[in-house]
C-alpha positions, -999 to +999 in steps of 0.1 A: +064-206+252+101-202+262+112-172+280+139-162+256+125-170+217+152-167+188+133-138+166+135-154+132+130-125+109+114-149+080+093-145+051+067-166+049+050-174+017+014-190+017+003-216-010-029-225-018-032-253-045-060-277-051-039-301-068-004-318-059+013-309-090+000-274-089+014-272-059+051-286-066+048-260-094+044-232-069+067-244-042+092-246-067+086-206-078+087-200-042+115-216-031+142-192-041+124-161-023+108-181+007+129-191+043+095-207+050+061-221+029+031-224+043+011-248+026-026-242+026-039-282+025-072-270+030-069-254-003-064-291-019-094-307-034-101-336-013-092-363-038-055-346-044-051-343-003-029-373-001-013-360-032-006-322-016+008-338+014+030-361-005+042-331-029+050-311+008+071-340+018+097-341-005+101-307-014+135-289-008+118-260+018+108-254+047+071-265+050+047-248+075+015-269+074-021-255+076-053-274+072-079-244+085-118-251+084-137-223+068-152-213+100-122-204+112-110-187+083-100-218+058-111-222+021-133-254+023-157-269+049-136-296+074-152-313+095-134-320+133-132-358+121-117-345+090-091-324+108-084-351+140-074-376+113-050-350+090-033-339+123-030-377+135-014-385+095+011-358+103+024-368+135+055-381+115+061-357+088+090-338+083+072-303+082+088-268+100+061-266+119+019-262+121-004-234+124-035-251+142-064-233+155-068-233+194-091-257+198-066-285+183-033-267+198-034-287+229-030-320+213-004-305+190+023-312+221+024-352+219+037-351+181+071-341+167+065-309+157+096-282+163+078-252+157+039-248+169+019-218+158-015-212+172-036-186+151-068-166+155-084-149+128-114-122+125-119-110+090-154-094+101-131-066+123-108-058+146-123-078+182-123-053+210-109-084+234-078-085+215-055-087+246-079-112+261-075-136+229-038-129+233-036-141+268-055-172+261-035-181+229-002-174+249-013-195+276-014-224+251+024-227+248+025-226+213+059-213+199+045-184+181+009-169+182-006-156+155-035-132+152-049-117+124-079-091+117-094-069+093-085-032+096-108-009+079-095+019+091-053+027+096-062+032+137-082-003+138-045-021+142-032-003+169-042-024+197-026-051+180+006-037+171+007-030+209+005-069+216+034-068+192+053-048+218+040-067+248+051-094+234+083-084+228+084-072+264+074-105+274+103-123+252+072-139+230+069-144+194+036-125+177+028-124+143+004-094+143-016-088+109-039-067+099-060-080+067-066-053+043-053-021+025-052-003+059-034-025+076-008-031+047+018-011+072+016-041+097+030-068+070+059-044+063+075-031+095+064-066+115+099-080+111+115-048+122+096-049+154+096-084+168+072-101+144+089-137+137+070-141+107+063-122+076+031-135+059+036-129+016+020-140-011+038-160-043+018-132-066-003-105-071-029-128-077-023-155-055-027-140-024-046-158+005-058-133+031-065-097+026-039-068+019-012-096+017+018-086-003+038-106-026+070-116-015+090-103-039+076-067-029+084-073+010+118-081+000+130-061-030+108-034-025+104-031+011+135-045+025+112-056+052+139-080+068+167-053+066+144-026+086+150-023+125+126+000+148+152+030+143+147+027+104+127+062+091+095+054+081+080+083+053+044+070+038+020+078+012-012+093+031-043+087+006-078+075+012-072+042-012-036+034-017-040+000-036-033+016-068-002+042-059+030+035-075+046+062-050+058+032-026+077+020-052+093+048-070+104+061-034+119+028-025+140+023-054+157+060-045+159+049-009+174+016-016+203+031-043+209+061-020+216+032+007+195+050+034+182+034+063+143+043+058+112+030+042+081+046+024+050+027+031+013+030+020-010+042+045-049+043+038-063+069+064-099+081+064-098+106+092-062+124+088-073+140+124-074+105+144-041+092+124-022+123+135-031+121+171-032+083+179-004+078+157+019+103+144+019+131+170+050+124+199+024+138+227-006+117+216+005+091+196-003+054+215+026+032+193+057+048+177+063+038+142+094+067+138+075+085+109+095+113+093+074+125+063+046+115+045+032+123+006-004+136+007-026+129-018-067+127-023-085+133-002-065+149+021-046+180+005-067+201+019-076+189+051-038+181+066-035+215+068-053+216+101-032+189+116+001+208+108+022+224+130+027+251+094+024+258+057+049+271+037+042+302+009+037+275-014+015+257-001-007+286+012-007+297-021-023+268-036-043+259-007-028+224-004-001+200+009+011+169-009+043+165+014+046+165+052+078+166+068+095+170+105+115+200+109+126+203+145+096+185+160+075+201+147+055+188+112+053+214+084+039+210+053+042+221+011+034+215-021+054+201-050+027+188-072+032+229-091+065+226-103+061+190-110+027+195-130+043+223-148+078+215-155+071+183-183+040+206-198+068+237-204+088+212-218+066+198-241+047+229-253+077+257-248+064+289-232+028+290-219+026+326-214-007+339-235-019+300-236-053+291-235-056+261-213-087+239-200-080+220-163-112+197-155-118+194-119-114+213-086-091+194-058-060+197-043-046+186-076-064+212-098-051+242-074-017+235-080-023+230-111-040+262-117-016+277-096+016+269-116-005+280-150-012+315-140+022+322-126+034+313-162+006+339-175-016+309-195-050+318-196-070+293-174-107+276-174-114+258-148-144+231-162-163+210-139-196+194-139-201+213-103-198+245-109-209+259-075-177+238-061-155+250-085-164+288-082-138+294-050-108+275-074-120+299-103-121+332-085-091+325-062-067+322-091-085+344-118-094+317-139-129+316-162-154+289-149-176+268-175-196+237-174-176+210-187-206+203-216-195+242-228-156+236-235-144+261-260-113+248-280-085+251-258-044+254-268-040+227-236-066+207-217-057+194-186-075+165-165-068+168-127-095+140-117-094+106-110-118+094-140-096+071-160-078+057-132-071+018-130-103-002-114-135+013-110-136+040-133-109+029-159-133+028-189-145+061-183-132+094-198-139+131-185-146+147-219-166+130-253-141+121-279-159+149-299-142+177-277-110+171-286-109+180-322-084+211-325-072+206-293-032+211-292-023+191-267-042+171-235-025+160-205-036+136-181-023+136-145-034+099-140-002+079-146-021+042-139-027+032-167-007+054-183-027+055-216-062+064-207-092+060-225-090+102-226-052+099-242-063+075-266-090+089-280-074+126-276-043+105-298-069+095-326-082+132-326-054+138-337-035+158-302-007+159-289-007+137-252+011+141-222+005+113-190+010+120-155+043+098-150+066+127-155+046+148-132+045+119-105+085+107-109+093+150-108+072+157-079+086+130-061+118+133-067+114+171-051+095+153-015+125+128-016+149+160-014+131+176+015+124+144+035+162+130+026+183+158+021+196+139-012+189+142-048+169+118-062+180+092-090+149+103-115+160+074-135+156+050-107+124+063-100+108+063-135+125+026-144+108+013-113+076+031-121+070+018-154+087-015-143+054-017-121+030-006-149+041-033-173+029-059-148 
C-alpha cells in the first residue's frame, strides 16, 4: 500500500445478476446513486459469464469486479482453474478495480488494474485473529483491504472497528464490515471514519451479504458520506432493530433541522457490556461520540441500572425509552406516557371515569398505565401471565384479569408486540369475538399499521387507533431533549408512512 492513500468516501453498490441483460438492467438503476458497482460475476450463470463481462464493459460506471468462490464467501462453486482463467481474461479490461481473495492477490500486480482490493470474509463469527488477518492482508500491497464478519452481538465489531483506526493511523485504507443487524452501525459511520468504501445494496431485496443497506438509505437517509467523526451519533437501542422506523423518522428531522448528527440502529443484547465497552468515556474501548439513544424492548427496564439517573417520570413508570448526556453524565426518561396518551385524548375526548383494557406488562404497558390513571380511566391490566403482571397491577391500582376473562371495555389497548411485521404478523392478542361493544381499540404497533387486531376490531364494528401517532409524538419529544429543537412532526410522519408503503 502507499503511505499516504486518498480516502475516497464512495458508495459502493453490489450486483449480483445471473444473466447479462439482468445485469445492464441493474447497472443502469444503480448508476445514478453509485460512485462505484461492484459486479458480483460469480453470481452469473456460467453460460451468461461471457455475457456479464461484456455488459460490465461497456457500461457508463465505475466497475469493481468480483468473481468469489463459495468457500470463500461467493454464490456458486469456482474452481481455481475456473478463477486463474477469469482473472487472466481480465488482465485488459477497463474495470475500477478487483476484489480478489488472498490467495490470488499476488498475481493481481502484473495486470493493469488501478485499484486492488484484497478481502477476507467469516460469516460463521467474528475471528479472534482479526489483527493477525489484518497484518497478513496489509502485507499484500493491495490498495484497500477489506474484511468482513458476522456480528451477532453489537460488541463482536469492536476489534474491527479498531483496525479501522489503526489503519487510519497507519495511512491505510480498511473497509471494516460487520454482516448482520448488529453490525448495521459499521456500514453507516465507515465513511466518516476512514473507511474508503461503503458496501450498499441496489434494494431491500437485493442485498448480497448480511445487514447490507440499500444505497438509497446510506445516502438519503443516513447521509453516510456527509458524516465526519465529530458528527453526534443518537441510536435506537432495542434487541431486534430490523423492523424500527425510528432511524428514519429521526433522520428526516435531523436532516431539515440541518444538524450535524445521525440516529442509527443498534441491536444490543446485554445493555451492561454495550455501555461499558462502548458508550461509557472511562470504559469504552472505541469512541463513536454517542449523545442519546431511544430505548425500546427489551431494555426499558433494565437501562436503568446503567444510568448515571432517572428523572420523576421515569421513576414513576419504572422505565426509560430515552437516554441522553447531560454534563457527562447519562440520565434517562420516559416519553412513551404523553405520547401514548396525547392521540387517545384526542380521539376519545376526556378519559376521566373510562373503562379501559391494556394487554401486556412491559416497559410499554407501564407508561401506558401510567398516563391512564393520572387521567383518572379505570384500568385492567390483561395478560396471559398473571403472576408477571400482578407488580404492573398493584403498582398503579389497576384490576388484573386473565386475558380469556375480558369484560367489555370503553378502550382496549394492546401494548405487546403480537401483530408486529415478521414472525408474529398473522397473529392477534384477543379473538375477534372480544371486540363486540368495544368503543374503541388501539394498537401501539405502528408496522404494519393495520393489524390483524385493527382489522378485525374495524369489522366489529370499533373505533381503531394505530401506534404511528404515538411513535411520530414520542419521538418528536426525545428529539427535543437530545437536540434542543422542535421537531418537524410532519417530516417525521411523511417519512414514516413513506417507509410503510414500501
Amino acid at each position: 500500500m502507499s503511505n499516504a492513500p486518498v480516502y475516497q468516501r464512495k458508495i459502493c453498490i453490489s450486483l449480483c445478476s445471473k444473466s447479462g441483460a439482468e445485469l445492464a438492467e441493474k447497472i443502469e438503476r444503480a448508476t445514478p446513486l453509485a460512485d462505484i458497482i461492484e459486479v458480483r460475476f460469480d453470481c452469473a450463470a456460467p453460460e451468461q459469464l461471457d455475457e456479464c463481462i461484456a455488459v460490465a464493459l461497456v457500461a457508463k460506471a465505475d466497475i469493481l469486479a468480483t468473481f468469489r468462490p463459495k468457500k470463500e464467501g461467493g454464490f456458486r462453486e469456482i474452481t481455481d482453474d475456473e478463477r486463474i482463467e477469469f482473472w487472466n481474461v481480465g488482465n485488459e479490461t477497463g474495470f475500477w478495480g478487483v476484489d480478489l481473495e488472498e490467495d490470488r492477490i499476488e498475481d493481481s500486480f502484473s495486470r493493469r488494474w488501478d485499484n486492488r482490493i484484497v478481502s477476507f470474509h467469516d460469516f460463521s463469527g467474528t475471528p479472534s485473529n482479526l489483527e493477525t488477518i489484518y497484518e497478513r492482508l496489509s502485507a499484500t500491497g493491495a490498495d484497500i483491504v477489506k474484511i468482513a464478519v458476522q456480528a451477532d452481538r453489537i460488541t463482536d465489531a469492536i476489534l474491527l472497528w479498531k483496525l479501522l483506526e489503526r489503519a487510519r493511523t497507519e495511512h491505510k485504507q480498511l473497509v471494516p464490515i460487520a454482516m448482520g443487524e448488529a453490525g448495521k452501525w459499521t456500514r453507516i459511520l465507515g465513511l466518516a471514519h476512514g473507511s474508503p468504501l461503503a458496501y450498499a445494496s441496489l434494494d431491500a431485496a437485493g442485498g448480497t451479504a448480511p445487514g447490507q443497506i440499500t444505497a438509497a438509505d446510506l445516502i438519503i437517509v443516513y447521509r453516510a458520506k456527509e458524516l465526519t467523526p465529530e458528527s453526534k451519533v443518537f441510536g435506537l437501542i432495542a434487541g431486534d432493530t430490523s423492523y424500527s422506523m425510528s432511524p428514519y423518522i429521526q433522520n428526516a428531522a435531523i436532516g431539515r433541522a440541518g444538524i450535524d448528527a445521525v440516529f442509527v440502529p443498534l441491536q444490543v443484547a446485554d445493555i451492561g457490556e454495550f455501555f461499558r465497552r462502548m458508550v461509557r468515556e472511562r470504559s469504552r474501548e472505541i469512541d463513536l461520540n454517542f449523545r442519546g439513544f431511544a430505548v425500546t424492548n427489551p431494555h426499558k427496564r433494565a437501562v436503568i441500572d446503567v444510568l448515571d439517573s432517572i428523572d420523576e417520570t421515569a421513576e414513576a413508570i419504572g422505565a426509560v425509552n430515552t437516554v441522553f448526556l447531560d454534563s457527562g453524565k447519562w440520565r434517562g426518561t420516559n416519553t412513551d406516557a404523553e405520547g401514548f396518551i396525547s392521540p387517545l385524548r384526542e380521539r376519545f375526548g376526556s378519559l376521566n371515569g373510562a373503562n379501559v383494557a391494556l394487554i401486556g406488562a412491559g416497559g410499554a404497558a407501564r407508561a401506558c398505565v401510567y398516563a391512564l390513571r393520572r387521567e383518572g380511566a379505570n384500568v385492567t391490566v390483561l395478560a396471559r401471565n398473571t403472576t408477571k403482571a400482578k407488580p404492573l397491577a398493584e403498582e398503579f391500582g389497576a384490576k388484573l384479569l386473565p386475558l380469556e376473562a375480558l369484560e367489555r371495555p370503553d378502550i382496549l389497548v394492546n401494548t405487546t408486540p403480537i401483530g408486529t411485521r415478521g414472525e408474529h404478523e398473522s397473529e392477534t392478542p384477543l379473538a375477534a369475538e372480544f371486540l363486540h361493544g368495544i368503543n374503541l381499540v388501539y394498537d401501539l404497533t405502528y408496522n404494519p399499521r393495520e393489524t390483524r387486531l385493527l382489522r378485525e376490531a374495524s369489522e366489529a364494528g370499533c373505533e381503531t387507533l394505530d401506534g404511528l401517532e404515538m411513535l411520530i409524538r414520542q419521538a418528536a419529544a426525545q428529539f427535543k431533549i437530545w437536540t434542543g429543537y422542535e421537531a418537524e412532526a410532519g417530516v417525521m410522519l411523511a417519512a414514516a408512512t413513506k417507509q410503510l408503503e414500501k
